[in-house]
N, C-alpha and C positions, 0 to 999 in steps of 0.2 A: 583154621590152625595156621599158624604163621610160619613164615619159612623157617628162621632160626627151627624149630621145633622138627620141620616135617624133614629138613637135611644136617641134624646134629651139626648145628657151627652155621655160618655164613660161610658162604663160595670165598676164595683166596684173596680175589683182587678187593673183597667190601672187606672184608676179614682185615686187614691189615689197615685199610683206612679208619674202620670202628676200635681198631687197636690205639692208633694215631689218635685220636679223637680223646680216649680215656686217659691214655698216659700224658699229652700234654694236659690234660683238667685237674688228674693227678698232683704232677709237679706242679702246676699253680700252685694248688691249694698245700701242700707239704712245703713247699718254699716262701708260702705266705706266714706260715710258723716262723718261722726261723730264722727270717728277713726282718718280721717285724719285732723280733727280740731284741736285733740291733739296731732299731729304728726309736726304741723306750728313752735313753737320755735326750732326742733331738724332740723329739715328741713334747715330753716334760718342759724343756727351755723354751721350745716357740709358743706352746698354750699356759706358760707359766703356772703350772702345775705341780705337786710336788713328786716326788719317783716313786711312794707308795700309792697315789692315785692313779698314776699313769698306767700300774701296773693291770688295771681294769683294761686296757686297749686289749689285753690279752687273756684277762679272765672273761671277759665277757662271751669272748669265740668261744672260746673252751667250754664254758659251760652249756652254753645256748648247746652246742657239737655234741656233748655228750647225753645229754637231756635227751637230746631228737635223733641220736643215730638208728634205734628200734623203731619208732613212731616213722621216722621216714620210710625205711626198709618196708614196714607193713603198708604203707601208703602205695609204696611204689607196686606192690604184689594186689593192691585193689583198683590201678589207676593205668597201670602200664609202667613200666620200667620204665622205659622210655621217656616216656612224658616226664616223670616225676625226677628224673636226672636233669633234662632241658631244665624245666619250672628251676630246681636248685643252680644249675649254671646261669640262668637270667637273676635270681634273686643273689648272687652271689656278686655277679658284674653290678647291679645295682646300688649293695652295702661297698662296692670296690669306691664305684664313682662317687658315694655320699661321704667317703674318707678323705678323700680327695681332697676338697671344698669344706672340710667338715671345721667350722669357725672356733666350736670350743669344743674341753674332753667331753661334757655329755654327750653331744649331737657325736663324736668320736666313737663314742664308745655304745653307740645304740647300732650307729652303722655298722659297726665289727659285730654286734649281735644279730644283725640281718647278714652280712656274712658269712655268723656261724650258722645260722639256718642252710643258706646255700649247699653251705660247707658237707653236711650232715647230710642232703639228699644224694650231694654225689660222691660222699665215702662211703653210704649205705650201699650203694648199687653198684659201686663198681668188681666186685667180686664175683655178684651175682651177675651182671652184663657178661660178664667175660666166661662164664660158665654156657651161654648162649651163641656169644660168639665164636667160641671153638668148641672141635667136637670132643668127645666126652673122652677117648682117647688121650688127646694133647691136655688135661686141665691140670696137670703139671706147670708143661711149657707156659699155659696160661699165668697160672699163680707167679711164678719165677719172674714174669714180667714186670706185676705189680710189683714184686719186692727189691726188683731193681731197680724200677724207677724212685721209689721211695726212697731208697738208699745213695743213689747220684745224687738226687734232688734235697736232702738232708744232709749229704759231705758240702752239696755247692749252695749250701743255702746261707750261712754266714759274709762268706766269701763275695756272690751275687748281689745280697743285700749289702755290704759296704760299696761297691763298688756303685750301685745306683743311688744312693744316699749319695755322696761321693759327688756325683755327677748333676744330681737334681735333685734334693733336699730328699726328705720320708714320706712326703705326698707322693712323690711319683713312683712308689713300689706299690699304694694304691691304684695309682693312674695306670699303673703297666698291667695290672688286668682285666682292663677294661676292656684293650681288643685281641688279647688272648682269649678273654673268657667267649667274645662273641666272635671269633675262628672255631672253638670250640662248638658252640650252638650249631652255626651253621653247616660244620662238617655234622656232627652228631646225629642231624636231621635227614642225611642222605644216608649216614653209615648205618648206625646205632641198629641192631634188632627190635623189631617189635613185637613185644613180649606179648602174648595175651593177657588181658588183666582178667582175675579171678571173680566169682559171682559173690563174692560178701560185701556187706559195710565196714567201712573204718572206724571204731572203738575208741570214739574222742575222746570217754574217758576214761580209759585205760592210758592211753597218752596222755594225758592230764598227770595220774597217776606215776606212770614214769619218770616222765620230766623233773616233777616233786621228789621225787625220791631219790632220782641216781643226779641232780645241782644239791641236793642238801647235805647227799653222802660225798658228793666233792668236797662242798665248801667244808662241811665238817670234817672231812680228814686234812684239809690244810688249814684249819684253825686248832685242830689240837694240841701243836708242839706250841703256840702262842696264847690262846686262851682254851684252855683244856673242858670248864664248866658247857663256854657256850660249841665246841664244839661234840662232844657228848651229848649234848640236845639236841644239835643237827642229825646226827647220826641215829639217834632213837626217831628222829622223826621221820626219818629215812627207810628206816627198817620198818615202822607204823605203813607208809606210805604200799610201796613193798610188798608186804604181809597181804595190805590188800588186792594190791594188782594181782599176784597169785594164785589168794584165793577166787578172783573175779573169774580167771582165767582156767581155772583148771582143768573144766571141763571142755573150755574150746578148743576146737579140729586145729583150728590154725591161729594161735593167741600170737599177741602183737608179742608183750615176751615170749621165747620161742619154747617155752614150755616143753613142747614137741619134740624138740629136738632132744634137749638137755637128756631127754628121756632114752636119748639112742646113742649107746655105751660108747664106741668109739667117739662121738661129738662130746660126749662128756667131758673126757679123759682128754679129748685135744684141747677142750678151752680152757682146762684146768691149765694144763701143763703153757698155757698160750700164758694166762696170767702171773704163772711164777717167771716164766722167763722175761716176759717184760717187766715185771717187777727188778729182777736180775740189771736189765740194760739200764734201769730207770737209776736206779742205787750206783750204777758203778758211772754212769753219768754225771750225778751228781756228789758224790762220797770222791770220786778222785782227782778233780779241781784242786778240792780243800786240802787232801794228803799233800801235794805236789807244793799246792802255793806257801802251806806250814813250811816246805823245806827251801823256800826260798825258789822256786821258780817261777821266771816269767810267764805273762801269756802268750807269747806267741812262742816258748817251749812246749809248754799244756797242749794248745792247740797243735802243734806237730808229732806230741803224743799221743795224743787221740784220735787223729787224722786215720789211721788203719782202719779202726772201725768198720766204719761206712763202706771204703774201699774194699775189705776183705767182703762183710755181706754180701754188695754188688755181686763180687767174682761167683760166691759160693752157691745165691740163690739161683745165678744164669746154670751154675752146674746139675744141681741137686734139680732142676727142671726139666732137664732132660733124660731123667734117669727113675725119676717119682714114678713115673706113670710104668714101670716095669718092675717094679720092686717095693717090697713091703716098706709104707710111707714110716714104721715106727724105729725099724732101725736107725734111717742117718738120724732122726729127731731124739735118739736114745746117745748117739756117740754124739753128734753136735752140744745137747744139754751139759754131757761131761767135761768137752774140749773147752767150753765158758764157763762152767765150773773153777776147773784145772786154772786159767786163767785171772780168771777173780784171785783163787788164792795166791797164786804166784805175783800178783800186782799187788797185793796184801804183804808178802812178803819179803818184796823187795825194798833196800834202801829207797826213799824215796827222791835223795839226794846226789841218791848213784849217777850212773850213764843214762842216757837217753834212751838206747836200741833194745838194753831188756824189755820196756817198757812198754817198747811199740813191737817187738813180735811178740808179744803178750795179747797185745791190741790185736794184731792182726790173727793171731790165730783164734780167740776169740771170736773175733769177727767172723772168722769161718765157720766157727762152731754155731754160731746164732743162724748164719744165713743157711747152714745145712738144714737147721733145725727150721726153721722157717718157713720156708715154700712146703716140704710134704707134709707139718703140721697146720699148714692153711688149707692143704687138700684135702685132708679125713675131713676138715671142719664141710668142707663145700661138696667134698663128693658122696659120703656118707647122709648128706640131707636129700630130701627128694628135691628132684629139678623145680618145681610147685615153690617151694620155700627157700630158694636160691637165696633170695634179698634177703629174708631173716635171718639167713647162715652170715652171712655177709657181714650185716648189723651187727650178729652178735658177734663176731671176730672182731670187728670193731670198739665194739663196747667193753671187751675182755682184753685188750692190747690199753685201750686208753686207764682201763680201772687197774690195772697192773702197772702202767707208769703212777699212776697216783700212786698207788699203795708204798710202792718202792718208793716214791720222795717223800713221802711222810713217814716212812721207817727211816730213811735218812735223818728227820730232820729230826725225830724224837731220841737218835743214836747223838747225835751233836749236840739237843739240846741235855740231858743227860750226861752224858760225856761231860759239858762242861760245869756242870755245879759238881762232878765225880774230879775236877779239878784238872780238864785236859779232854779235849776234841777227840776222839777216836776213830778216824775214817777208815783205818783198817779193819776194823768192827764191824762198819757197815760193807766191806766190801767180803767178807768172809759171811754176813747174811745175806748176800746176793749168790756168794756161791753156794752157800743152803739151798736157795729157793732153784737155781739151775737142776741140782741133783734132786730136787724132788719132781722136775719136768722129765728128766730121765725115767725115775717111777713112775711115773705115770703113763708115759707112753711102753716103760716094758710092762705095765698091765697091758695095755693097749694090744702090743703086740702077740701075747699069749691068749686075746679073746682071739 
C-alpha cells in the first residue's frame, strides 16, 4: 500500500513540491491554448498557408484532447498515476520540440496531435493526483488550486503569448516548453504519489470506441452551422459509436466511461450542472466580442472588458476553497449559477455602446459567480467518487467542461448564423441562452442539495 493511501495526503514538505510539480504542467498546457491562438496569423504567413488550414494547428490538440481524456484517465487507474502523467509530460515535451522545427503545417499539425496526446494524460490525472496528495479533509483547498491556476494562466495567456512571439517568432512558444515540461518530469519523479495501479486490463476497444465517438461529436457539432447535412452524419455516427461503448460497458465494475459513477446521484447532478455552466462561459465568450464590436468597439476595449473574468474566478475559487470542505458544496454552486446568470442578462441588456465599467462589473461579478460555482462543484464530482476511480472522476470533469465549451460555441454560431438570414446578428440572444443554461446549473445542484 503506498504512502499517499496509508497517510491520507503526502507529508507537507513533498505535499507542496508535488503541488508545484502539477500546477506548473497545468499552466503549460492551459497557456499553450491560448498562446497559440495568437500565434495562427504568424503561423499561416511563415508556412504560407492559408488561415482556414492553419486552424488545424489547433483542431488537431483539441480533438486528439478530447478523444483520450477517458481513455487516459482509465490507463492511468491500470498503470499507476504516476507513470501515465510522466509518460503524458514526456510525449508532450516531445510533440513541443517536433513544433519547433516543424518545416510544414502537416508535420505541424501531427506534432500538436502528439501534444494533444501528452496533453490529455496530464489533464486526466490531475484531479485525481491532487485527491492523493492532500488529505481528504483539505480537497477543497485542493480543487481551488487547480482552478486558480487555470484561471491566472488563461487571463495571462494572450498577453504571455504576444509578448514571446514578440521576442522570438511562434516557434519559440513551442520551444519554451521544452525545459519547462522536463523541470516538470523531473521534479514529478521525487514529488508525485505513487498511486497503486489496480488489477484489470485496459479496454483498447472501448478506447477505440471513445475516441470515435466524442472527435466525431466534435467535428459534427462545429460543422453544423456550415454544412448542416455532413455534420448530422458525424453526429449520428457519434451517437452509433456511443451506443456501443455503453452498452460494451454496462456491466463493467470499473468501465473506462465511468458509467459507475454517472450512476451516483450527486456526480450526476454535478456534471450536469458542470456542462450547462461551461456551456454559459463558452456563449458569453464568444456571443460578446460580436455584440461590442457591431457597436463599434475596439480590441483592446473588448479585451479590457473582459479582463475581470478571469481575475474575479482566480479571487473566488482561492475563497470558496477554503470554506467547501465545512459546508454544503451545493449552496455556493446554487447562488454562484445565479450571480452568472444575473450577469449574462444584464450584459444582454446593456447598451453596448454605452460606458465601459457597466460592463466589466458585470464581468467581474460574473466571474465570481462561476469561480464560486466551480471549486465545490469540482468536489462532489471528486469527493463523491471512491478514491479507486479518482482519475475517471477527473476525466470525466474534463470531458464535461470541454463538451460544454463545445456545445455553447455551436449554439452561438447557429444563434448568428440564423440571426443573420433573420436579417441581423443577435448576440444578445445568445447571451440570454447562456443565462438559461447557468439557471438550469442552479437546478440542478438545488436537487443536489435536497438528496
Amino acid at each position: 500500500m503506498s504512502e499517499a493511501i496509508q497517510q491520507d495526503g503526502l507529508p507537507p514538505a513533498r505535499r507542496r513540491a508535488a503541488v508545484a510539480c502539477l500546477c506548473v504542467g497545468l499552466s503549460m498546457t492551459v497557456l499553450d491554448v491560448s498562446m497559440v491562438n495568437v500565434a495562427l496569423p504568424g503561423i499561416a504567413r511563415d508556412l504560407d498557408v492559408s488561415p482556414s488550414s492553419v486552424t488545424w494547428v489547433v483542431n488537431a490538440f483539441q480533438l486528439v484532447l478530447v478523444g483520450l481524456l477517458l481513455p487516459a484517465a482509465s490507463l492511468g487507474e491500470v498503470l499507476g498515476f504516476r507513470r501515465v502523467y510522466q509518460w503524458g509530460v514526456a510525449v508532450y515535451v516531445l510533440g513541443a520540440l517536433g513544433a519547433t522545427f516543424a518545416p510544414t503545417l502537416p508535420m505541424l499539425v501531427l506534432c500538436r496531435a502528439l501534444q494533444g496526446i501528452g496533453c490529455a494524460a496530464m489533464m486526466s490525472l490531475n484531479a485525481g493526483l491532487m485527491r492523493f496528495i492532500y488529505p481528504s479533509r483539505m480537497l477543497g483547498s485542493a480543487i481551488a488550486i487547480i482552478a486558480l491556476t487555470v484561471a491566472l494562466s488563461s487571463a495571462a495567456g494572450p498577453t504571455v503569448g504576444s509578448i514571446i512571439i514578440t521576442l522570438g517568432g511562434w516557434s519559440s512558444l513551442f520551444l519554451l516548453a521544452v525545459p519547462i515540461g522536463l523541470g516538470v518530469l523531473l521534479l514529478g519523479a521525487r514529488a508525485l504519489p505513487e498511486v497503486p495501479a489496480q488489477p484489470r486490463r485496459f479496454d483498447g476497444l472501448s478506447a477505440l470506441l471513445n475516441l470515435l465517438g466524442f472527435v466525431s461529436l466534435f467535428l459534427g457539432l462545429d460543422m453544423l452551422p456550415h454544412i448542416l447535412l455532413l455534420g448530422l452524419v458525424l453526429m449520428v455516427f457519434a451517437a452509433g459509436c456511443l451506443f456501443l461503448l455503453v452498452a460494451r460497458l454496462t456491466h463493467d465494475p470499473a468501465p473506462l466511461l465511468p458509467l459507475d459513477l454517472l450512476r451516483i446521484r450527486p456526480v450526476r447532478l454535478a456534471i450536469s450542472a458542470s456542462s450547462c455552466m461551461f456551456a454559459a462561459q463558452a456563449m458569453l465568450y464568444v456571443a460578446l466580442p460580436f455584440h461590442l464590436t457591431a457597436a463599434g468597439r475596439s480590441v483592446a476595449e473588448i479585451g479590457l472588458m473582459v479582463s475581470p473574468w478571469p481575475l474575479a474566478v482566480a479571487m473566488a475559487a482561492s475563497i470558496a476553497g477554503r470554506i467547501v470542505d465545512r459546508i454544503n458544496s451545493a449552496l455556493p454552486c446554487i447562488v454562484g449559477s445565479c450571480v452568472v446568470g444575473a450577469g449574462l442578462v444584464t450584459m444582454a441588456l446593456l447598451p453596448p455602446q454605452g460606458a465601459v465599467w457597466p460592463f466589466m462589473v458585470a464581468m467581474f461579478c460574473s466571474g465570481l459567480g462561476f469561480g464560486s460555482f466551480q471549486t465545490p462543484n469540482n468536489r462532489t464530482i471528486l469527493g463523491a467518487a471512491p478514491r479507486h476511480r479518482a482519475a475517471s472522476a477527473g476525466g470525466m470533469q474534463s470531458t464535461a467542461r470541454v463538451l460544454g465549451q463545445a456545445a455553447g460555441t455551436t449554439t452561438v454560431a447557429m444563434v448568428f448564423h440564423f440571426g443573420a438570414q433573420a436579417g441581423g446578428v443577435r448576440a444578445e440572444f445568445a447571451l440570454l441562452m447562456g443565462a438559461a443554461l447557468a439557471v438550469m446549473a442552479a437546478l440542478f445542484n438545488t436537487v443536489r442539495s435536497r438528496a
